[in-house]
Backbone as JSON Lines, residues from 0, in Angstrom:
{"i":0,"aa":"X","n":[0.82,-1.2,0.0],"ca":[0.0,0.0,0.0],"c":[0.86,1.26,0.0]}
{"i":1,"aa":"X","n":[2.0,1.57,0.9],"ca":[3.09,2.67,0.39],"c":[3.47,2.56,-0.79]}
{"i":2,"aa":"X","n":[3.61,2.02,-1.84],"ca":[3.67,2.36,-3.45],"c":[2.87,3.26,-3.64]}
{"i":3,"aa":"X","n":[1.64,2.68,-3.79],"ca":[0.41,3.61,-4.04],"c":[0.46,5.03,-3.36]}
{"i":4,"aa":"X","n":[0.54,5.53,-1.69],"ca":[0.46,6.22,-1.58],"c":[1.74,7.01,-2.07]}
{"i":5,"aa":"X","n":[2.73,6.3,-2.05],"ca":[3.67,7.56,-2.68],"c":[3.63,7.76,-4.28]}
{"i":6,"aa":"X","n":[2.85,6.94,-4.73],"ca":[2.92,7.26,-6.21],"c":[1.73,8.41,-6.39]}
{"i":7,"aa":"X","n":[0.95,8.48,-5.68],"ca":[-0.06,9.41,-5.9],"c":[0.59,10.66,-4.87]}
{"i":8,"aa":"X","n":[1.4,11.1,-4.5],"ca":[2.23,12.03,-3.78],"c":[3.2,12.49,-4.9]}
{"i":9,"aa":"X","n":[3.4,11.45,-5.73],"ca":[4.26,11.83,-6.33],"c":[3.91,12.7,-7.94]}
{"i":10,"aa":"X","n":[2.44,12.44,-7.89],"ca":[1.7,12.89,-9.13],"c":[1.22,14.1,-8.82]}
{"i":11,"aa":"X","n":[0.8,14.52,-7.53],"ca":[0.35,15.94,-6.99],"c":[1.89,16.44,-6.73]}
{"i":12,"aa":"X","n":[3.0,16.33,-6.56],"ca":[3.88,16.81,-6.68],"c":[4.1,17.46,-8.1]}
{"i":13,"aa":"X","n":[3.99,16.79,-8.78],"ca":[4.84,17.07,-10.2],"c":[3.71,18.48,-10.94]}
{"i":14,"aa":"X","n":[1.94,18.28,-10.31],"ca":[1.36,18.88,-10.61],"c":[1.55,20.22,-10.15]}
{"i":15,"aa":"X","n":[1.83,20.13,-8.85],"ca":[2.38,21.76,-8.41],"c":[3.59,22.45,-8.4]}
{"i":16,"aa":"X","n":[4.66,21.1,-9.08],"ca":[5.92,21.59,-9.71],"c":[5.66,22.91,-10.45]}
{"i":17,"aa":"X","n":[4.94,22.76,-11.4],"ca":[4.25,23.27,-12.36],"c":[3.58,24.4,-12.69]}
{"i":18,"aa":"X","n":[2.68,24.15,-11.75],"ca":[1.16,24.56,-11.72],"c":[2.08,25.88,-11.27]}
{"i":19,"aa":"X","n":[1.14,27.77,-11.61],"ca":[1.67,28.99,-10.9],"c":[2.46,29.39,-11.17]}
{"i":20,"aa":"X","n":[3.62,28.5,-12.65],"ca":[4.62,29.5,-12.6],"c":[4.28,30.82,-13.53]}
{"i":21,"aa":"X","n":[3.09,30.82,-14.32],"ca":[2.91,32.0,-14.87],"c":[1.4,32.61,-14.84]}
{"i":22,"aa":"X","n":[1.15,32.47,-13.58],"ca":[-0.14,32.7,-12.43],"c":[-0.71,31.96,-11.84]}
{"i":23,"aa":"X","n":[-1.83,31.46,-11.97],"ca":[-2.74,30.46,-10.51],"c":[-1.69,29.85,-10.14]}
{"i":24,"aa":"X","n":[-1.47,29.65,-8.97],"ca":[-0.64,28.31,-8.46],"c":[-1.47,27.01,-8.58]}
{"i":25,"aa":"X","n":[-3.1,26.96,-9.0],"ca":[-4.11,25.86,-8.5],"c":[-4.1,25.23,-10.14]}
{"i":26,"aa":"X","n":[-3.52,25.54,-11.43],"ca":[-3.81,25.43,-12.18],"c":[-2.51,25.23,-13.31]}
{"i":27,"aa":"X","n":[-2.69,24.45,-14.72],"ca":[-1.6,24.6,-15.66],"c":[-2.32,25.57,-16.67]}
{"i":28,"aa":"X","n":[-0.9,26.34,-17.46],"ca":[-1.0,27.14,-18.64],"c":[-1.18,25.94,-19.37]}
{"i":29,"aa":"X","n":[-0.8,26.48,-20.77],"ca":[-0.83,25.79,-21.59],"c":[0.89,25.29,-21.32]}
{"i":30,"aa":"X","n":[1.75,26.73,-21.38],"ca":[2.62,26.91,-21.27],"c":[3.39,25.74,-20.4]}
{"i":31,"aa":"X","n":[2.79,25.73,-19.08],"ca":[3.32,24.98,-17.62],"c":[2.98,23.82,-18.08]}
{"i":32,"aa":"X","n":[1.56,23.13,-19.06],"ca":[1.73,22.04,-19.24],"c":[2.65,21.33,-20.48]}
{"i":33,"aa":"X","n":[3.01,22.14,-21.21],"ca":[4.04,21.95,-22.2],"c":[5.72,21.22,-21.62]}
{"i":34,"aa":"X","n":[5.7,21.82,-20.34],"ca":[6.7,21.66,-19.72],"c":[6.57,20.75,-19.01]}
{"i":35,"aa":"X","n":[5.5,20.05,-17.98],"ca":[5.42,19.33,-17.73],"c":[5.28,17.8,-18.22]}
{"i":36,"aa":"X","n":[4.87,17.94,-19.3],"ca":[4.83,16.97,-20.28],"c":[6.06,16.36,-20.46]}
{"i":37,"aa":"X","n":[6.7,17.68,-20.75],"ca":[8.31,17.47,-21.36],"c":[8.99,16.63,-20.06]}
{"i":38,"aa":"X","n":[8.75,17.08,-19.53],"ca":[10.39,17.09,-18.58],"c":[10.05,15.92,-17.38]}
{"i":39,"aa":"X","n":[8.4,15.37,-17.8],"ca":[7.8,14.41,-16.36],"c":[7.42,13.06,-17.28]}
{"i":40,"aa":"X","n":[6.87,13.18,-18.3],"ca":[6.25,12.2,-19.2],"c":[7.26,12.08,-20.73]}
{"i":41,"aa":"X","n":[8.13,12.9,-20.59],"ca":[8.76,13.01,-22.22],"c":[9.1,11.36,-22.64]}
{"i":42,"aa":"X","n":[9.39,10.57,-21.69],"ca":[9.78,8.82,-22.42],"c":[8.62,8.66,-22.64]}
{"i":43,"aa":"X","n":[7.2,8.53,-22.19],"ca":[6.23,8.07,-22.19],"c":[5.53,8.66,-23.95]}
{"i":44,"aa":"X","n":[5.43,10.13,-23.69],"ca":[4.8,10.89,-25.05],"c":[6.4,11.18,-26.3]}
{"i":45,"aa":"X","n":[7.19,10.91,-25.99],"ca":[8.37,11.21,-27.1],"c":[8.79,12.22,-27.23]}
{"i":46,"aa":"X","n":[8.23,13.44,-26.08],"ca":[9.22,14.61,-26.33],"c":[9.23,15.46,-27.58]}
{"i":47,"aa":"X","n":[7.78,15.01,-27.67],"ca":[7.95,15.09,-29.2],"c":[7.55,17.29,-29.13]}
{"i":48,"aa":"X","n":[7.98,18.07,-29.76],"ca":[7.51,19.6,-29.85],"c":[6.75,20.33,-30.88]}
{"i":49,"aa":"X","n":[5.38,18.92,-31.3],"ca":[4.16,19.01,-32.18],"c":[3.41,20.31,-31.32]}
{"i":50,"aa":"X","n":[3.46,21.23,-31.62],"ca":[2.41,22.38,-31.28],"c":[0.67,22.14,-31.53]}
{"i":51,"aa":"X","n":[0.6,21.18,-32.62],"ca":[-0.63,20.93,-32.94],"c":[-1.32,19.68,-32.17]}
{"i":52,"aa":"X","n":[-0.39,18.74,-31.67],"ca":[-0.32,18.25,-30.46],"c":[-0.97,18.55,-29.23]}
{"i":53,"aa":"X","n":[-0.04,19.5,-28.95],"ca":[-0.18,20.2,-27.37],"c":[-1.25,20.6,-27.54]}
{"i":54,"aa":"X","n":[-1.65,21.61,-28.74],"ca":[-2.63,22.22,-28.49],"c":[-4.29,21.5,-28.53]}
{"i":55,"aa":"X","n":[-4.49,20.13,-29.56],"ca":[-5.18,19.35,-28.79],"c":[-5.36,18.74,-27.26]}
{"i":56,"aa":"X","n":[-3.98,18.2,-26.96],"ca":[-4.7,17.89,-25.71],"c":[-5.03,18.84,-24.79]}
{"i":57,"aa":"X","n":[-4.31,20.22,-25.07],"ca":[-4.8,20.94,-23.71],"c":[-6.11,21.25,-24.14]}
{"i":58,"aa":"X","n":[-6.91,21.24,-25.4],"ca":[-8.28,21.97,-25.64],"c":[-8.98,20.5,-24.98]}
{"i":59,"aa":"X","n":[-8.18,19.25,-25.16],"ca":[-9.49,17.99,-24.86],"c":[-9.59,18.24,-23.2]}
{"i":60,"aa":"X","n":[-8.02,18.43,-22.49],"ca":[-8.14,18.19,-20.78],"c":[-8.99,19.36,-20.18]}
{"i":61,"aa":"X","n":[-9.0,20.59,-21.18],"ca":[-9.58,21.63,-20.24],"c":[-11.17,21.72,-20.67]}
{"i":62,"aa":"X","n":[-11.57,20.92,-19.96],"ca":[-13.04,20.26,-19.71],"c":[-14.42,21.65,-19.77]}
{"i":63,"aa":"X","n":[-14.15,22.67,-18.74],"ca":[-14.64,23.58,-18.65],"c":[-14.2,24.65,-19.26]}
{"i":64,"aa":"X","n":[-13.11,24.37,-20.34],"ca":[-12.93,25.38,-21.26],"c":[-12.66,27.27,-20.2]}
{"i":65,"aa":"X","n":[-12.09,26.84,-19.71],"ca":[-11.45,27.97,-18.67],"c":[-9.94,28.26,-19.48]}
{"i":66,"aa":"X","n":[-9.09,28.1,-20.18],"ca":[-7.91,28.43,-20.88],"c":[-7.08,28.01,-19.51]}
{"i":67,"aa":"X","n":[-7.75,27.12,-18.82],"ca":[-6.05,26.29,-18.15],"c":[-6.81,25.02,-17.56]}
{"i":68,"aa":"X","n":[-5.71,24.49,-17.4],"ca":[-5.96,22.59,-16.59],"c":[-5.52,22.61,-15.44]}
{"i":69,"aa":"X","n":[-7.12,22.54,-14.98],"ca":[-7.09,22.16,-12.92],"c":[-6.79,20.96,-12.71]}
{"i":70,"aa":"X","n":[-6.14,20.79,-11.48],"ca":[-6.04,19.38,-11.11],"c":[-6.56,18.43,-11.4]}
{"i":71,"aa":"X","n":[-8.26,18.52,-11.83],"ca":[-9.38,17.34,-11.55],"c":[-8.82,17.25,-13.41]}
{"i":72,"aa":"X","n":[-8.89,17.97,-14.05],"ca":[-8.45,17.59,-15.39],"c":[-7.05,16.89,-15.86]}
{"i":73,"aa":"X","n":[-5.89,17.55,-14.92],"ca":[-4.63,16.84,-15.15],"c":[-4.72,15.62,-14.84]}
{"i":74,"aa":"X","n":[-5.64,14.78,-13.84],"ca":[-5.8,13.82,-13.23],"c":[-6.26,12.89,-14.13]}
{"i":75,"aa":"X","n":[-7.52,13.64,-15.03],"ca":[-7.75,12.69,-16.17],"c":[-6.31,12.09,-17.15]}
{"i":76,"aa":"X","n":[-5.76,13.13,-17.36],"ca":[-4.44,13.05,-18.09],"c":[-3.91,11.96,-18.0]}
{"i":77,"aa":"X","n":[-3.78,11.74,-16.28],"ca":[-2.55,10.54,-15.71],"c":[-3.87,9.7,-15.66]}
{"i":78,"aa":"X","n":[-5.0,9.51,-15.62],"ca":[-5.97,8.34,-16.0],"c":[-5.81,7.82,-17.52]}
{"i":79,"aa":"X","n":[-5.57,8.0,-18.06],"ca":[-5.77,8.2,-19.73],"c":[-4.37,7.73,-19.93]}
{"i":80,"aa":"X","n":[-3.35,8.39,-19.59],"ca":[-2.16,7.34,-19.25],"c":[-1.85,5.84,-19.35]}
{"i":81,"aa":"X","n":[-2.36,6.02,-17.82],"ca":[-2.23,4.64,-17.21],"c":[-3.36,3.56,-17.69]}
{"i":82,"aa":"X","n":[-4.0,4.32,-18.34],"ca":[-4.8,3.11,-19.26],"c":[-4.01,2.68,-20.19]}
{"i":83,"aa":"X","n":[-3.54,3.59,-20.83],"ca":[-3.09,3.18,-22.45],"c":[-1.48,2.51,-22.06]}
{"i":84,"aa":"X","n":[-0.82,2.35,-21.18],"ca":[0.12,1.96,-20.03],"c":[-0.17,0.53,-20.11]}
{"i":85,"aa":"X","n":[-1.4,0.24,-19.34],"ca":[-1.65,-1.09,-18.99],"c":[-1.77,-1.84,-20.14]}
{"i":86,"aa":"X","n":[-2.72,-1.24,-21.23],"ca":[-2.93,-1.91,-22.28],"c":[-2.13,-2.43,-23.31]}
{"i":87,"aa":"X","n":[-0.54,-1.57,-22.94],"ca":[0.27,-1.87,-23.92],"c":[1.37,-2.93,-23.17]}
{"i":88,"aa":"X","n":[1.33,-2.98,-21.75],"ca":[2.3,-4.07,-21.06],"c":[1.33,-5.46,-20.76]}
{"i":89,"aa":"X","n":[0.13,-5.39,-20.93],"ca":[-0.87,-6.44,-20.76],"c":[-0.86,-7.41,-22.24]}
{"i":90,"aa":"X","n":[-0.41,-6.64,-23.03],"ca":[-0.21,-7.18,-24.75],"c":[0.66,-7.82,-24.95]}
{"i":91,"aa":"X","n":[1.95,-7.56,-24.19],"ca":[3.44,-7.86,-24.5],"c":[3.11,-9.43,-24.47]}
């Protein structure tokens, strides 16, 4: 059960790494999530610096269409993840 809780410590971490550096602290830019992507998930998504990319997923995560991604949306992110995660080590 300490896996779990530190792995989910470790996901609200990375979110407020983030989150505020170019206002809300409660929230990502587009900007903050560009970076986060990069520098937390880059093995996972390829690092790849598709602008047309980014700019889909941040229009799909930001749910309420507010021009940034709250927690409850980044969360989908790392749900959406760890699906497509499982599905591809469950195949092997």
């Amino acid at each position: 059960m300490f896996w779990v809780l530190k792995g989910m410590a470790m996901l609200i971490a990375a979110f407020h790494k983030y989150s505020g550096k170019e206002g809300d602290k409660t929230t990502l830019s587009k900007g903050e999530l560009k970076d986060l992507l990069t520098a937390e998930l880059g093995d996972i998504l390829g690092k790849s610096q598709d602008k047309a990319a980014l700019d889909k997923i941040f229009k799909d995560l930001d749910a309420n269409a507010d021009g940034s991604v709250d927690f409850q949306e980044y969360v989908t992110l790392i749900a959406c993840i760890t699906m497509l995660c499982n599905e591809f080590f469950t195949k092997k």
